[in-house]
Each structure stands twice: as structure tokens, then as C-alpha cells.
BAPA-444786 format. One record per residue: residue number from 1; residue in three letters; x, y, z of N, C-alpha, C in turn. Coordinates in pm, whole numbers, plus 50000, padded with zeros to 5 digits. Example, Ala and Ser with C-alpha at 12.3 -4.5 7.8 and 13.67 -1.06 7.14 Angstrom:
2
guke|zanu|n.u|n.v|n.w|ca.u|ca.v|ca.w|c.u|c.v|c.w
1|ALA|51319|49431|50780|51230|49550|50780|51320|49670|50780
2|SER|51285|49775|50708|51367|49894|50714|51290|50003|50787
***
This chain:
352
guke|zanu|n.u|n.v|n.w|ca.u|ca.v|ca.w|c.u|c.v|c.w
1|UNK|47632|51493|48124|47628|51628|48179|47690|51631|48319
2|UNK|47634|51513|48446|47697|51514|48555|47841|51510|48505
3|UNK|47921|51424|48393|48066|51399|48418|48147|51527|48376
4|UNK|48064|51632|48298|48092|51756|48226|48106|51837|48367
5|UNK|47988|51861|48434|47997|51893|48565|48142|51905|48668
6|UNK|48140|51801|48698|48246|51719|48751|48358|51789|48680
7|UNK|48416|51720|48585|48533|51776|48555|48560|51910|48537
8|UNK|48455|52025|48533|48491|52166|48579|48480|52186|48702
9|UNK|48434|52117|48792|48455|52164|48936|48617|52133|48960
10|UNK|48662|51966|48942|48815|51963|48938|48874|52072|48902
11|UNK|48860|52156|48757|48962|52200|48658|49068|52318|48752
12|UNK|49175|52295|48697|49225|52437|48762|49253|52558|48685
13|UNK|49242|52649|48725|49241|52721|48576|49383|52834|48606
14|UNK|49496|52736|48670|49594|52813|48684|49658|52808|48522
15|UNK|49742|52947|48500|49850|52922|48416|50018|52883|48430
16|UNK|50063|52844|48340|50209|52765|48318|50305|52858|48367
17|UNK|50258|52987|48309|50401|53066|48339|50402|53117|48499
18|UNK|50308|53095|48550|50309|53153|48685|50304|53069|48754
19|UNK|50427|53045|48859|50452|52933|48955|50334|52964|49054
20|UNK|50329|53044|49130|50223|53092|49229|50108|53125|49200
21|UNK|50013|53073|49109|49919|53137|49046|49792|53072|49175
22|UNK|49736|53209|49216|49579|53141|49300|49497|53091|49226
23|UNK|49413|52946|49298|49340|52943|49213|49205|52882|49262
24|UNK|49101|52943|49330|49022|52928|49351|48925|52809|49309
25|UNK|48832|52707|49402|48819|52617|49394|48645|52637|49368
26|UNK|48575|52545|49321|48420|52560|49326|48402|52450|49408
27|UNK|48251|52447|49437|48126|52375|49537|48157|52236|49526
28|UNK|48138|52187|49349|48174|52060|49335|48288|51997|49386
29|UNK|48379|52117|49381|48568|52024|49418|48539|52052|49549
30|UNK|48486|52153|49639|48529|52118|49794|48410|52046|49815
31|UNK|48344|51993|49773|48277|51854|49852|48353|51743|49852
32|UNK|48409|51758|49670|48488|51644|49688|48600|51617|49733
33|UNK|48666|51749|49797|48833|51785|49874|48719|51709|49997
34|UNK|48669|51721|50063|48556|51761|50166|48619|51532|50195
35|UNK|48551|51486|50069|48530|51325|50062|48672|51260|50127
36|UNK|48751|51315|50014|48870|51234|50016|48944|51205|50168
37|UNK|48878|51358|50229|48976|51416|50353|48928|51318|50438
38|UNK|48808|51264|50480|48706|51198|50561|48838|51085|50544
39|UNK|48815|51033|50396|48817|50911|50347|49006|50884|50409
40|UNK|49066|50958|50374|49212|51019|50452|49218|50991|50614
41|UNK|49097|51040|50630|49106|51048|50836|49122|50865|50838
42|UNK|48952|50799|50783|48953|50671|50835|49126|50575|50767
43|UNK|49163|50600|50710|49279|50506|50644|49358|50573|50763
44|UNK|49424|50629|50804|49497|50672|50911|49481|50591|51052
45|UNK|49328|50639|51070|49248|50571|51157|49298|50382|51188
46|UNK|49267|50329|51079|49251|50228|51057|49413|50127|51031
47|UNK|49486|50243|50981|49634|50181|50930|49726|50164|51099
48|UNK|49662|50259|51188|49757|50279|51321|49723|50160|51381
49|UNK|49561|50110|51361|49536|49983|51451|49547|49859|51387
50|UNK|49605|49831|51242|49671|49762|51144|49813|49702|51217
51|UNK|49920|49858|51233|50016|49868|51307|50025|49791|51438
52|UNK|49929|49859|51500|49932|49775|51669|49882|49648|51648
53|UNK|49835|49576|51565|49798|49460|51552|49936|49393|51519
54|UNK|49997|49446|51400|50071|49344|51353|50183|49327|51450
55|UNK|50263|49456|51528|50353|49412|51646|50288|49323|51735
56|UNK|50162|49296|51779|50112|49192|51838|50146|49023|51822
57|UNK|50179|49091|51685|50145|48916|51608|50285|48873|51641
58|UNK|50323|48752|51722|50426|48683|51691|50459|48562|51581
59|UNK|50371|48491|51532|50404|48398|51449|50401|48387|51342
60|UNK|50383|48526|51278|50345|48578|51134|50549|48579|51104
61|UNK|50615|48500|51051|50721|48553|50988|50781|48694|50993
62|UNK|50928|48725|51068|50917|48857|51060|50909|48914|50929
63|UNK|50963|48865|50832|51003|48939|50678|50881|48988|50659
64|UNK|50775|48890|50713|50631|48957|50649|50561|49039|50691
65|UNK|50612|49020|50860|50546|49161|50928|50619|49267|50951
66|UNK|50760|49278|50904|50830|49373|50905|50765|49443|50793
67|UNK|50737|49370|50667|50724|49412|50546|50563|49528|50532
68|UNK|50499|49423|50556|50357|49455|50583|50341|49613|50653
69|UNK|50428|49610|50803|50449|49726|50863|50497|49836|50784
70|UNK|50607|49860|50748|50624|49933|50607|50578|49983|50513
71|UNK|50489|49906|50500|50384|49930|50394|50247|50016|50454
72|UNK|50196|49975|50557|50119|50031|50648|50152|50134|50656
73|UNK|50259|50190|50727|50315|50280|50773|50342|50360|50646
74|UNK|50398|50363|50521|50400|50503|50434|50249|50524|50363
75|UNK|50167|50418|50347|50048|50445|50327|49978|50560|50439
76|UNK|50000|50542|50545|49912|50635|50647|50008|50739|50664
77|UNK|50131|50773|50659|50210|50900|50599|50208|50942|50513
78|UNK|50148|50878|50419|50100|50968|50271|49974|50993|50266
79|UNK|49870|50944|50348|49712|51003|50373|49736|51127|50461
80|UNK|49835|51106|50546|49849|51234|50631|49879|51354|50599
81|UNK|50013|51311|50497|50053|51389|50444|49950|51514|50311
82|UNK|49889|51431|50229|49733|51435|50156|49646|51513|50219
83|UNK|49626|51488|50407|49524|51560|50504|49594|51693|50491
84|UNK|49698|51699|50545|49792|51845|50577|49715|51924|50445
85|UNK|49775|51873|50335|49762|51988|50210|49625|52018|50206
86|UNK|49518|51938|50263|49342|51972|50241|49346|52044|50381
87|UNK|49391|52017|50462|49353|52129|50592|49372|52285|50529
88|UNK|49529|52284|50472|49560|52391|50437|49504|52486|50329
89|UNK|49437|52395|50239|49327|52440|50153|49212|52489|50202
90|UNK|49150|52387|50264|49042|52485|50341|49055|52579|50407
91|UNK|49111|52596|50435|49131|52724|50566|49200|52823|50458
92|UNK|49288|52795|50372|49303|52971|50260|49194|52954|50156
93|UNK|49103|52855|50134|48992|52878|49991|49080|52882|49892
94|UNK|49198|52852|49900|49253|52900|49711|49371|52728|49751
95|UNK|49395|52677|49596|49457|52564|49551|49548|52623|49471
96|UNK|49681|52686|49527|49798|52767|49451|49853|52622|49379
97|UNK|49939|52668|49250|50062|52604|49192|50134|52519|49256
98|UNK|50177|52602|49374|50273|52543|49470|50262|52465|49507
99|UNK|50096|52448|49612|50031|52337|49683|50007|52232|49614
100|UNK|49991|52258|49512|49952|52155|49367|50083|52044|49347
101|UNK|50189|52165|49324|50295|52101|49335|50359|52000|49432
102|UNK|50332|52053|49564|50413|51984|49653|50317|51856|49683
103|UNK|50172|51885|49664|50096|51756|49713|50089|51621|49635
104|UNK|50188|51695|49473|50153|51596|49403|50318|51498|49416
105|UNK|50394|51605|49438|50551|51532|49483|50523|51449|49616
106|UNK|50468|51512|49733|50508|51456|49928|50414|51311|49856
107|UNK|50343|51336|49806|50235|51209|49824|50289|51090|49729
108|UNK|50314|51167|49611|50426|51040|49528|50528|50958|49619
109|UNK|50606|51045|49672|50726|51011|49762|50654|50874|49804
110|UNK|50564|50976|49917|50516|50820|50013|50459|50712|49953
111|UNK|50407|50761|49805|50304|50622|49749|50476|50478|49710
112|UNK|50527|50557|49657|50664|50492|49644|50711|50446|49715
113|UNK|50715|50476|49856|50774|50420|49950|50674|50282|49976
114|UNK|50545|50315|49999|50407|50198|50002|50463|50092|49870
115|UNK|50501|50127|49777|50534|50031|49667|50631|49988|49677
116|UNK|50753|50018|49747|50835|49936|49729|50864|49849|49842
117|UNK|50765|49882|49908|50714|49748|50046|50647|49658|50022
118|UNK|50576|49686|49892|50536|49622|49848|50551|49498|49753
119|UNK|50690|49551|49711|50799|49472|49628|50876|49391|49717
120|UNK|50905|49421|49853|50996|49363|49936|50884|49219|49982
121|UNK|50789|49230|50009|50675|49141|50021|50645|49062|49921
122|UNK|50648|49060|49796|50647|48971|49692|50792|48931|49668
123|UNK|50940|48991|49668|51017|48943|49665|51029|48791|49748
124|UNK|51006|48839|49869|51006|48778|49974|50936|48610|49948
125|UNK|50838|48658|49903|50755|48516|49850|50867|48435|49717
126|UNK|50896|48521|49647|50980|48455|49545|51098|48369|49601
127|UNK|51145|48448|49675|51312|48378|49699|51303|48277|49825
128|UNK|51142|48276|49892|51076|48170|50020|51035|48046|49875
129|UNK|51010|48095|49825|51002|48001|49673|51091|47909|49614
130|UNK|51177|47987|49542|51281|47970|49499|51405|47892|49545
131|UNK|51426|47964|49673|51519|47924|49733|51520|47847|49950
132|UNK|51408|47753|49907|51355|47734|49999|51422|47699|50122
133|UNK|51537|47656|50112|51626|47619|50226|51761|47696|50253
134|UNK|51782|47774|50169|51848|47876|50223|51847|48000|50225
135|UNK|51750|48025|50181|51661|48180|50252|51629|48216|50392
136|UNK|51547|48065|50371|51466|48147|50595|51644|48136|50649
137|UNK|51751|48080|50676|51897|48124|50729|51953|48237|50707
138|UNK|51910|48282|50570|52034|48396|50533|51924|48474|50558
139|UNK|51765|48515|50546|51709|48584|50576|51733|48613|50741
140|UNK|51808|48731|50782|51776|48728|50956|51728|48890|50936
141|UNK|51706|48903|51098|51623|49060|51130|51722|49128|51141
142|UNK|51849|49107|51129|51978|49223|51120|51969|49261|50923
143|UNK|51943|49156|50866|51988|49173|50753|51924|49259|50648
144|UNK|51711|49182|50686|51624|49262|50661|51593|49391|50713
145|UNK|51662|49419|50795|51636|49568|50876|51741|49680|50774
146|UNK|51881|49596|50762|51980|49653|50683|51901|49685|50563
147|UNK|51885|49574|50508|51831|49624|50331|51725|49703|50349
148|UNK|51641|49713|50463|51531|49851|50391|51569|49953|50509
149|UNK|51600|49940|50540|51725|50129|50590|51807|50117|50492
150|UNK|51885|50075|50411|51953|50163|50288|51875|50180|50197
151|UNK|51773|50070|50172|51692|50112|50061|51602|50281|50080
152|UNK|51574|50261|50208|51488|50403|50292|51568|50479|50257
153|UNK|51718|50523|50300|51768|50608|50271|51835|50603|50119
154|UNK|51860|50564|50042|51872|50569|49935|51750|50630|49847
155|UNK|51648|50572|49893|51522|50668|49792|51563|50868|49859
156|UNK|51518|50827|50021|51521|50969|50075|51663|51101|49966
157|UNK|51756|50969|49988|51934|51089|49955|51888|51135|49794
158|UNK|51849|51068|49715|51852|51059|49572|51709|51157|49519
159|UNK|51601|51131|49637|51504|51263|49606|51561|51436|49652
160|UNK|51621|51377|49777|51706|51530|49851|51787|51606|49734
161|UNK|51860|51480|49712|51983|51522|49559|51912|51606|49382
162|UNK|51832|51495|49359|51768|51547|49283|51647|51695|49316
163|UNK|51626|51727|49421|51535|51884|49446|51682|51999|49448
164|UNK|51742|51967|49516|51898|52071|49534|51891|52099|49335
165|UNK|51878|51965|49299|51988|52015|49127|51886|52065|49063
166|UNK|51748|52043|49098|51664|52086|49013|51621|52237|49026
167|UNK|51616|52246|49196|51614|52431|49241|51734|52476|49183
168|UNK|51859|52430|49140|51996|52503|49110|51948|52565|48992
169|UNK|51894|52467|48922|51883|52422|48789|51786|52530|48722
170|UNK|51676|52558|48769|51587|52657|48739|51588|52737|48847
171|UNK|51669|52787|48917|51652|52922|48965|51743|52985|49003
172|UNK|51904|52924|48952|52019|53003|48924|52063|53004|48791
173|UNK|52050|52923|48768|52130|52863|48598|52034|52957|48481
174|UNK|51946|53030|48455|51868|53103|48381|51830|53228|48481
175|UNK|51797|53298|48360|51738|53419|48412|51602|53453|48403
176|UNK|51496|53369|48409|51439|53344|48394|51324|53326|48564
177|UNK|51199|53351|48615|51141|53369|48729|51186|53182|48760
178|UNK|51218|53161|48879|51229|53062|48957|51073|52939|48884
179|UNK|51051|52848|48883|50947|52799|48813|50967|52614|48904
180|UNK|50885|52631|48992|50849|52533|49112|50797|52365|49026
181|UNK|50741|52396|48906|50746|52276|48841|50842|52175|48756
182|UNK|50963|52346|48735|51087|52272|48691|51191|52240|48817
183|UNK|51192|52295|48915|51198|52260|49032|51205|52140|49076
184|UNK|51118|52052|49057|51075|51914|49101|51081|51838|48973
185|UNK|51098|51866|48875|51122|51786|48758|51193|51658|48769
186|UNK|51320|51689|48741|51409|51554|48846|51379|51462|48955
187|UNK|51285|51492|49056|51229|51423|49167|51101|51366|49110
188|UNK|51041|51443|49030|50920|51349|48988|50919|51221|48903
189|UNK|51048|51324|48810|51106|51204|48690|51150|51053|48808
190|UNK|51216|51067|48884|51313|50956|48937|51191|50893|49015
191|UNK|51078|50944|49093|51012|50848|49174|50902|50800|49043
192|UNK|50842|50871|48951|50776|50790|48863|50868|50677|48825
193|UNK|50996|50672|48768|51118|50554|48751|51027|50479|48859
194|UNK|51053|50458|48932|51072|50401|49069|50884|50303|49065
195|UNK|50788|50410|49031|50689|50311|49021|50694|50244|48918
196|UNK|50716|50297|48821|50724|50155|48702|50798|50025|48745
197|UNK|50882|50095|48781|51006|49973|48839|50929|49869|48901
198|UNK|50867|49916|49033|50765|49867|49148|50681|49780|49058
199|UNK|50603|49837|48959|50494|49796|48953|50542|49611|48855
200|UNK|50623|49668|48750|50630|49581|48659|50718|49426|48768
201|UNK|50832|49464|48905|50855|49379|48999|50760|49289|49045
202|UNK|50657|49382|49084|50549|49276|49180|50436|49202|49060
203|UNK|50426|49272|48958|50350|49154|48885|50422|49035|48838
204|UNK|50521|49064|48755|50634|48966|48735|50657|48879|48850
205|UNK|50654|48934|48923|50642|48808|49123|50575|48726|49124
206|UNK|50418|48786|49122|50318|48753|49149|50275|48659|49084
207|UNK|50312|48669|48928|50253|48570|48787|50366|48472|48842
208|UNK|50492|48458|48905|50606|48321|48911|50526|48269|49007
209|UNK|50502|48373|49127|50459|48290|49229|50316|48210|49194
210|UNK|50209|48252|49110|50126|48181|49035|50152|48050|48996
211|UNK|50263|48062|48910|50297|47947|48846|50330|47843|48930
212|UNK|50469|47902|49031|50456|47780|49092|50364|47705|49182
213|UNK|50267|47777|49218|50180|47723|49308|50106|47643|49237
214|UNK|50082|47676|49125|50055|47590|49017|50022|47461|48983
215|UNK|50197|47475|48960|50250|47357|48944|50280|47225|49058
216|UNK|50302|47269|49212|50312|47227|49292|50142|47156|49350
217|UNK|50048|47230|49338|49916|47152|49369|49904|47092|49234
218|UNK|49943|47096|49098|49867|46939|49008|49961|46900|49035
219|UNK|50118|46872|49051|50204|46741|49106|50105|46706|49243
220|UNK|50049|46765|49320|50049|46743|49431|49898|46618|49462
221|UNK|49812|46655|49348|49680|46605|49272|49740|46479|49219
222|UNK|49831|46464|49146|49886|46383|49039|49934|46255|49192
223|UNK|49976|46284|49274|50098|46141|49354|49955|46111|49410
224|UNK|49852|46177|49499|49764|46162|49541|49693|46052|49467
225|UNK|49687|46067|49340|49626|46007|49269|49716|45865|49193
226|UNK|49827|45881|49227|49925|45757|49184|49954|45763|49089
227|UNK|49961|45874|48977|50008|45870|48849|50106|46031|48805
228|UNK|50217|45994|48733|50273|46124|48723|50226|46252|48632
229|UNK|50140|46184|48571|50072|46245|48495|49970|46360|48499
230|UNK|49971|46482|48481|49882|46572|48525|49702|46526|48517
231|UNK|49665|46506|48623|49520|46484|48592|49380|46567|48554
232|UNK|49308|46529|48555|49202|46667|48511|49123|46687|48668
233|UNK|49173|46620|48738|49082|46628|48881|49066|46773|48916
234|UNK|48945|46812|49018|48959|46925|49040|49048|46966|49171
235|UNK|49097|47062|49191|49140|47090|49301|49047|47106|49455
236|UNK|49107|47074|49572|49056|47090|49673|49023|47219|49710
237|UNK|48892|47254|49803|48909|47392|49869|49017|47470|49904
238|UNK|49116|47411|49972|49247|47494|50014|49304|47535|49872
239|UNK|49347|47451|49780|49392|47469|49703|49386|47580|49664
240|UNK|49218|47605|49603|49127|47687|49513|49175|47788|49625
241|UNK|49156|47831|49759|49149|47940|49844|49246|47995|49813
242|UNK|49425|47935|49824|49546|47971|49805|49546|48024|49662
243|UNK|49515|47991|49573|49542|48055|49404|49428|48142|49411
244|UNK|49338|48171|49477|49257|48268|49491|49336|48386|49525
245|UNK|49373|48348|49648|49447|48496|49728|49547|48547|49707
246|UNK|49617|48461|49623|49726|48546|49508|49678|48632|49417
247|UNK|49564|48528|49327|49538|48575|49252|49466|48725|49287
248|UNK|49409|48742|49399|49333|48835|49429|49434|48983|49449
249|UNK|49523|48922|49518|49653|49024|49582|49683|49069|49460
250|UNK|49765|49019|49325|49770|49076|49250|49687|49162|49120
251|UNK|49528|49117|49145|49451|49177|49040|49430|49317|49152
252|UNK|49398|49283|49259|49403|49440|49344|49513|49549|49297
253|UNK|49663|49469|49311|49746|49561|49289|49753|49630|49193
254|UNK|49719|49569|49059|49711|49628|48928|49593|49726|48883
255|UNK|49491|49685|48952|49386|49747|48905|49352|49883|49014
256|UNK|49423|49885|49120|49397|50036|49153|49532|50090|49206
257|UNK|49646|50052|49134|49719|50101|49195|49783|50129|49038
258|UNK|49789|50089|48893|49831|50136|48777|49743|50297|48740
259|UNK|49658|50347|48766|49584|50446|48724|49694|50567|48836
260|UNK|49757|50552|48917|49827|50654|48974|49984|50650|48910
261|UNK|50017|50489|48903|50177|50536|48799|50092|50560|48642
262|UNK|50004|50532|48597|49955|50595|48493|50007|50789|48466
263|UNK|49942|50790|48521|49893|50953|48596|50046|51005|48600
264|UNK|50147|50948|48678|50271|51027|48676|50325|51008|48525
265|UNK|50322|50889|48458|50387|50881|48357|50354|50988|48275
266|UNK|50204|51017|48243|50129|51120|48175|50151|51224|48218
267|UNK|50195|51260|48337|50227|51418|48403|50370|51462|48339
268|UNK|50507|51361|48323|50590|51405|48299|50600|51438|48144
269|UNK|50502|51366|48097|50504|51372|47954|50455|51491|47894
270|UNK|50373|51500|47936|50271|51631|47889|50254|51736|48050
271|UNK|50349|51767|48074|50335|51827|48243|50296|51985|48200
272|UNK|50283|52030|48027|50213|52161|48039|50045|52155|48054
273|UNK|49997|51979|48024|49864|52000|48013|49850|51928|48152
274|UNK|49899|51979|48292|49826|51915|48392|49717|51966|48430
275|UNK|49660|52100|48394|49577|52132|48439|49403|52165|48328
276|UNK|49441|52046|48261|49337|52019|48185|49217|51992|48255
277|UNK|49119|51987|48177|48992|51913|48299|49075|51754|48288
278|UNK|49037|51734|48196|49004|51554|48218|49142|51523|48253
279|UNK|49274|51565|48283|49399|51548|48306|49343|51569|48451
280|UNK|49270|51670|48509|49251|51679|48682|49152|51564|48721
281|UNK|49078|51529|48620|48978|51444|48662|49044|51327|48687
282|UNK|49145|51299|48587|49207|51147|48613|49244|51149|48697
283|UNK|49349|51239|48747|49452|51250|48860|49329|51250|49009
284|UNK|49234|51283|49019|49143|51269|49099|49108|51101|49114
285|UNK|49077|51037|49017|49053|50916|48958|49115|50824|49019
286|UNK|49240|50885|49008|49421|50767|49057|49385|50781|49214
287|UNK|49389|50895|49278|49436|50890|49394|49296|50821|49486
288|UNK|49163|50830|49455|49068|50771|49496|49141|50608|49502
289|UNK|49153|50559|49400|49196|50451|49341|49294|50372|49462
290|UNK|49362|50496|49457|49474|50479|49592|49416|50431|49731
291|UNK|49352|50530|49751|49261|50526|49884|49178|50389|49871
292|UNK|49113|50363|49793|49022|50204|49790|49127|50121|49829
293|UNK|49225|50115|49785|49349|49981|49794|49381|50013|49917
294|UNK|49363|50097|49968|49435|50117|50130|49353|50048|50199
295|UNK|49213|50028|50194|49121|49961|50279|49142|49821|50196
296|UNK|49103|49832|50109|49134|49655|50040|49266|49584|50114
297|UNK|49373|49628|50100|49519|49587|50150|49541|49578|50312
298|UNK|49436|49631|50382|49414|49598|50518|49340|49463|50535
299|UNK|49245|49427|50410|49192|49343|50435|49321|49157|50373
300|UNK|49354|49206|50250|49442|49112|50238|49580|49070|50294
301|UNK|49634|49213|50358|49717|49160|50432|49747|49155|50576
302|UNK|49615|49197|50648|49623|49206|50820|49493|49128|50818
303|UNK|49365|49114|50760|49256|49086|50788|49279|48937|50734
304|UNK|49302|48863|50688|49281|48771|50636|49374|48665|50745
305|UNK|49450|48673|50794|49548|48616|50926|49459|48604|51009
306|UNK|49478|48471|51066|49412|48436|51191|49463|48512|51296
307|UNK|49587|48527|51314|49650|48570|51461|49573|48711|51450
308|UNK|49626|48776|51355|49556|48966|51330|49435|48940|51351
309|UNK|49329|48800|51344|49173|48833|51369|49191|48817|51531
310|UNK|49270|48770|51549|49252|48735|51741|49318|48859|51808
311|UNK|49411|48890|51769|49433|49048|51826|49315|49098|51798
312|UNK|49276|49146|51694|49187|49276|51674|49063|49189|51790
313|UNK|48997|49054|51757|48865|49055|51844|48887|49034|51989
314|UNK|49063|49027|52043|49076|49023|52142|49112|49183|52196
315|UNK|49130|49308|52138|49109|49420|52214|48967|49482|52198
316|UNK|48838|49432|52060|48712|49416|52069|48655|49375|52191
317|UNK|48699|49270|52267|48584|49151|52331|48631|49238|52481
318|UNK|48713|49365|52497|48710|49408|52585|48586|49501|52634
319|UNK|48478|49556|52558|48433|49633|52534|48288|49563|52473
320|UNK|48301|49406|52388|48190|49379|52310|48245|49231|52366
321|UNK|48092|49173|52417|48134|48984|52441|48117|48928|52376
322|UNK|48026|48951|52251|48053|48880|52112|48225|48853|52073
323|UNK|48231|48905|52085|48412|48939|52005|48525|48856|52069
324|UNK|48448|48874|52258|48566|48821|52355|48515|48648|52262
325|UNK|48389|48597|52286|48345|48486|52246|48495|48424|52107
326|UNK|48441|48494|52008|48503|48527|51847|48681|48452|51902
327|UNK|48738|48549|52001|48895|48545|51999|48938|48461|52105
328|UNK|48841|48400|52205|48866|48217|52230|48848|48136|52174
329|UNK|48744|48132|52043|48777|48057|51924|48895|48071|51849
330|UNK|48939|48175|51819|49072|48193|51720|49131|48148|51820
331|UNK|49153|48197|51921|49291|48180|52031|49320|47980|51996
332|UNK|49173|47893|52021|49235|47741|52015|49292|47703|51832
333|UNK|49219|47793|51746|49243|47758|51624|49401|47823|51581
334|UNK|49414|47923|51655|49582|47991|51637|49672|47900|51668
335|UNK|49683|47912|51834|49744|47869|51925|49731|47724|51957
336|UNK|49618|47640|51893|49615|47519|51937|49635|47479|52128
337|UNK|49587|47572|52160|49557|47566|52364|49448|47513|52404
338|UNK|49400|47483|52452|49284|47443|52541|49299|47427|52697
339|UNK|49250|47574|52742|49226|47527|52852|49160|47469|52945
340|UNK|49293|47391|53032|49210|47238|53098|49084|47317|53209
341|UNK|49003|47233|53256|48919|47286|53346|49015|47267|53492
342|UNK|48931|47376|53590|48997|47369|53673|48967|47281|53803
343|UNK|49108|47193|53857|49095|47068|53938|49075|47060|54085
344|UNK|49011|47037|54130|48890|47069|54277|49035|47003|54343
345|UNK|49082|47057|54443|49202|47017|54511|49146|46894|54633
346|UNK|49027|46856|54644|49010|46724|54691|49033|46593|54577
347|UNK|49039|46612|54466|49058|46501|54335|49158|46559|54263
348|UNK|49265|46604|54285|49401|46653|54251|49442|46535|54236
349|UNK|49472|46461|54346|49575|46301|54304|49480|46202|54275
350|UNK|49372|46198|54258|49330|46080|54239|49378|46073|54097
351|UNK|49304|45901|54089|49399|45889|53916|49282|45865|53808
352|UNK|49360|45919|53729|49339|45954|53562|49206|45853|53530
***
């Protein structure tokens, strides 16, 4: 009964033929417009001091903190973007066609953009893999900067391109009322492309990079042990930690981040039944989904770094001395420093 509930508070009860159709929201959906928006503020919140952390970090590889940044960064432009359309809801009480429309395109855009930073980050691991000695050379910060500014603008030109042909398309080419869902047809079609693409990249990554890690700790078990032969020994802690945090990175990715390219695939397919209940409920479903991985993905890829724990407890310990405590520990475990005590200038020269 609650899930019956639920999915009529989602429902919209606009119709197809009317691009602009109002459509008034109930109690249940603006609590839960009410959730998401909160849930929107803190990922924003949280992604900016992600940001200022990771320019902090010098010894994190740039590819990875360029990458990472990227990723940060269209995630908290697509929560923002997500905030805009709920400000604007609240304040008119009605969830038009339009708004429907555009929140479900601006936010795709950016989730796409989050994914294919996400691809550049597992690439990255592959070909640091693969091609271990002549990657970190040919990898430089002129080159990686190049490939994702064309890649940036190449998504941007090709969504611009595709809205021009699709407004041509339905609202000169027929005589027929202008229709905002055929409108975006083409742009939705090409960035759903674009997550499949994403998605099926980084698992396919993720399962090589599996393998080889694999394979590299039982050879690595096997010489240890003096025989070439794969042994049944168990692996060490590090070991187990490292095939953990792959493994973890990629069951995250799949498991809350397929229910939103789900969702588009199903929108283009059946895009007259988007406004089904359980078609709104899912699409509610996905983008929560979204939002969890935004806090999860802070934790696997800024939280889990030593240097990112010593930034963050070193602008903490300004404010909290627990923390200052916390980030002179990281600082000797990062940095490997110790500072010497200081030498009473009457026993300066004496000797050692």
C-alpha cells in the first residue's frame, strides 16, 4: 500500500500531446522533491571541498587528479543543475512538460560528462597497465588537458548540433504544434549512446584491470615461495585490500549508476509511457541511485588517499585539535618528515 502510495504521489498526470501541460504535484512528491534537494545541497557542499582538496594534493599523479577533478566537478554541476529545476518548482507549485523535459536532458548531459571521467580514470589504469613504460612519457599535462577539452567540446558541439536539428525538425518541418519532447529526441538519443558506451568501457576496464592484478599477486605469491607454480597460499593483507578496492570501485559503479542508463534506455524506447507511475517511480529510483554514488565516490576516490586525509584533517585541526593531532600523523606517514627537535644554540657544535 505504502509503494501504491508512493508511486501516485510521483505520477504525472501530464498528457503526450501537450508540450506545456501543468501539472501539479502532491504532499508525497514535494517531500520527496523537498529530500533530494537537501540531499543536492550536501553533494555540492561536499564535491567543492573534494575539489579544494584534490588541487592541494601534489603527489597523487596528475592523470588521476586531473581525472578525479572532472568527475567531481560535473557531478556537482549536475546536482546544481537538479537544485535550479527544484527551486523553480517550488516556488511555481506546478512540474510542466517542459521542466520535465529539460531536467531530464541538463542532468543527463552532466551525468555523461561524470561518466566519461569516469572512463578517462579507468582508461588510465589500463594503459598505466598495459603499457607501463611508455605511458607515464607520452602521458604529459599538455596532452591530457588536450584530450579532455576536445573530448569536452565534442560532447558540448554534437549535443548543440543535435537540439538545432531536432527544434528544425519538429517545429518547422511539419505542421504540426512545436512538441519539446521531439525536440530533444536526438540529444537524448546521442547522450544515452554515450552512457552505454561509458558504462560497458569502465566495466570491461575494471574486469582487465582485475585480472591483471590477479595475476601479478599469485606470480608474486608463487617466486616468494620458490616455485613457478601457482600456489594455494593465501594472499597478504595488502594484497586482499588492493583487489578489494577495485573490486569495490567497480561493483559501486554498476550497481548505482546502471538503474539511470537503464532509465534512459527505457525512456527512448517507450518515451510515450514516461509518465507512467512506475516509469516515474523508477526514474525517481535512478537518480537517488545517482546521488548515493556521489557520496560513495567521494569516499573511494578522495577519501581513501592518504594525502586527501591530511589536507582535509589539516584544514579540520584548524578549528578541532583532534584532527590537527590526526594530520601530523598522516603528514610523517605521507611525507615521510620528521621533525628534528629543536637545538639549544649552547650544544649546536658539540658532537653527535
Amino acid at each position: 500500500m505504502a509503494m501504491h502510495t508512493l508511486t501516485l504521489a510521483l505520477n504525472s498526470t501530464g498528457t503526450d500531446s501537450e508540450t506545456y501541460t501543468s501539472i501539479h504535484i502532491s504532499t508525497g512528491a514535494s517531500i520527496f522533491n523537498f529530500g533530494v534537494s537537501f540531499l543536492s545541497i550536501g553533494i555540492i557542499s561536499l564535491d567543492i571541498l573534494a575539489i579544494f582538496i584534490l588541487l592541494k594534493c601534489k603527489l597523487i599523479p596528475f592523470c588521476t587528479r586531473i581525472f578525479s577533478i572532472s568527475f567531481i566537478l560535473s557531478d556537482a554541476l549536475g546536482s546544481l543543475f537538479f537544485l535550479c529545476t527544484q527551486i523553480y518548482l517550488f516556488v511555481t507549485s506546478k512540474n510542466t512538460d517542459l521542466l520535465h523535459n529539460i531536467r531530464n536532458t541538463g542532468v543527463g548531459f552532466f551525468f555523461v560528462c561524470a561518466m566519461t571521467s569516469i572512463t578517462f580514470l579507468s582508461l588510465d589504469k589500463v594503459f598505466s597497465l598495459k603499457f607501463s613504460l611508455q605511458y607515464p612519457a607520452s602521458a604529459t599535462r599538455k596532452k591530457i588537458l588536450l584530450v579532455m577539452g576536445c573530448t569536452l567540446f565534442g560532447i558540448i558541439s554534437l549535443v548543440s548540433a543535435f537540439l538545432v536539428a531536432g527544434y528544425w525538425t519538429a517545429c518547422f518541418d511539419n505542421d504540426k504544434p512545436c512538441n519539446i519532447w521531439e525536440t530533444t529526441k536526438y540529444t537524448r538519443m546521442f547522450l544515452v549512446g554515450l552512457m552505454v558506451l561509458n558504462q560497458l568501457t569502465v566495466t570491461f576496464s575494471y574486469l582487465y584491470i582485475l585480472k591483471v592484478t590477479r595475476y601479478h599477486q599469485m606470480a608474486l605469491i608463487a617466486m616468494l615461495n620458490g616455485t613457478n607454480r601457482t600456489p594455494s597460499t593465501t594472499w597478504s593483507v595488502q594484497q586482499l585490500n588492493s583487489y578489494r578496492t577495485i573490486l569495490s570501485i567497480l561493483l559501486a559503479f554498476l550497481i548505482y549508476y546502471m538503474p539511470s542508463v537503464m532509465h534512459g534506455v527505457l525512456l527512448e524506447a517507450h518515451v510515450g509511457d514516461r509518465n507512467d507511475p512506475n516509469r516515474r517511480l523508477f526514474q525517481w529510483f535512478a537518480y537517488v541511485c545517482q546521488q548515493i554514488y556521489s557520496f560513495i565516490s567521494l569516499r573511494l576516490y578522495v577519501g581513501r588517499n592518504q594525502e586527501c586525509r591530511y589536507v582535509l584533517f589539516r584544514v579540520l585541526g584548524k578549528c578541532c585539535q583532534g584532527y590537527k593531532e590526526k594530520a601530523e600523523y598522516l603528514r610523517i606517514q605521507v611525507f615521510d618528515i620528521v621533525v628534528a627537535p629543536v637545538v639549544n644554540a649552547t650544544t649546536r657544535d658539540s658532537p653527535v
